[in-house]
C-alpha positions in Angstrom: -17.4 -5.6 -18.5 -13.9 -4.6 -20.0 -12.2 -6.7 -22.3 -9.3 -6.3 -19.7 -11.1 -8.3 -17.0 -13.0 -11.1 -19.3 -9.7 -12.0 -21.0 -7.9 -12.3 -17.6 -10.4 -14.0 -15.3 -10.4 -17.3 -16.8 -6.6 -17.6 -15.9 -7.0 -16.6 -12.3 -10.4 -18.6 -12.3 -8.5 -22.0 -12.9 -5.1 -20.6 -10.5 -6.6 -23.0 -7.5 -9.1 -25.8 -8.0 -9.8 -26.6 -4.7 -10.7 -22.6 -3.8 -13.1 -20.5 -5.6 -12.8 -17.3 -6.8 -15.7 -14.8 -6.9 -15.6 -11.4 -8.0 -18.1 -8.4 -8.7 -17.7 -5.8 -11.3 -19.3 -2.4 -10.7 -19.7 0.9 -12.6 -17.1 2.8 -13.6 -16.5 5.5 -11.9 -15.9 8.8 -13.5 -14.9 10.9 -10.7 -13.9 10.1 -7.1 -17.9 11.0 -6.1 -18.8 8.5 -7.6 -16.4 6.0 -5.9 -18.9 4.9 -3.1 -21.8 3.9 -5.6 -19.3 1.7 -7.9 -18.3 0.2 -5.0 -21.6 -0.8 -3.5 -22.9 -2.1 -7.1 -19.6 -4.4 -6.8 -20.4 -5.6 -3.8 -24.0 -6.7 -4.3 -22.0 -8.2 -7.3 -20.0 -10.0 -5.5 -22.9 -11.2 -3.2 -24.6 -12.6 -6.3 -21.1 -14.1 -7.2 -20.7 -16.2 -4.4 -24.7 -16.9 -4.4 -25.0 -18.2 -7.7 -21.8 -20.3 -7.8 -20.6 -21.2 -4.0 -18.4 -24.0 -5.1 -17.1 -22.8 -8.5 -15.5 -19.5 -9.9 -17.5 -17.0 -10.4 -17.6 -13.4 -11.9 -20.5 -11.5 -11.7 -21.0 -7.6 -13.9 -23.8 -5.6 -12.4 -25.2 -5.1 -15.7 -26.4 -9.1 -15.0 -27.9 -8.2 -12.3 -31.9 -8.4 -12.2 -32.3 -7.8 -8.3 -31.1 -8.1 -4.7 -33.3 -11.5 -4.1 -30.4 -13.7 -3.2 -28.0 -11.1 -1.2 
């Protein structure tokens, strides 16, 4: 995950108590044909976000991710 990303997420992880933030972090894409894949890997990120963590802030890299089982 980029430094960018881990150092900003705390602050917009804490912006509102009461509503959760999840987030999923693909691939980086290198060229635009490789858009759609880094996009998919985000959003069975995202899916695992919001699994793992419904009533918290979560961010989830797909480099943590072990399998589909709870998307």
């Amino acid at each position: 995950m980029s430094e960018a990303l881990t150092g900003v997420w705390p602050l917009l992880a804490v912006g509102e108590p009461g509503d959760p933030l999840h987030a999923g972090v693909g691939s980086p894409a290198p060229a635009p044909a490789d858009l759609n894949g880094a996009l998919s890997e985000a959003r069975y990120a995202l899916c695992s976000a919001r699994a793992t963590a419904p009533h918290a802030s979560h961010l989830t890299d797909t480099s943590a991710l072990t399998g589909l089982e709870r998307c």
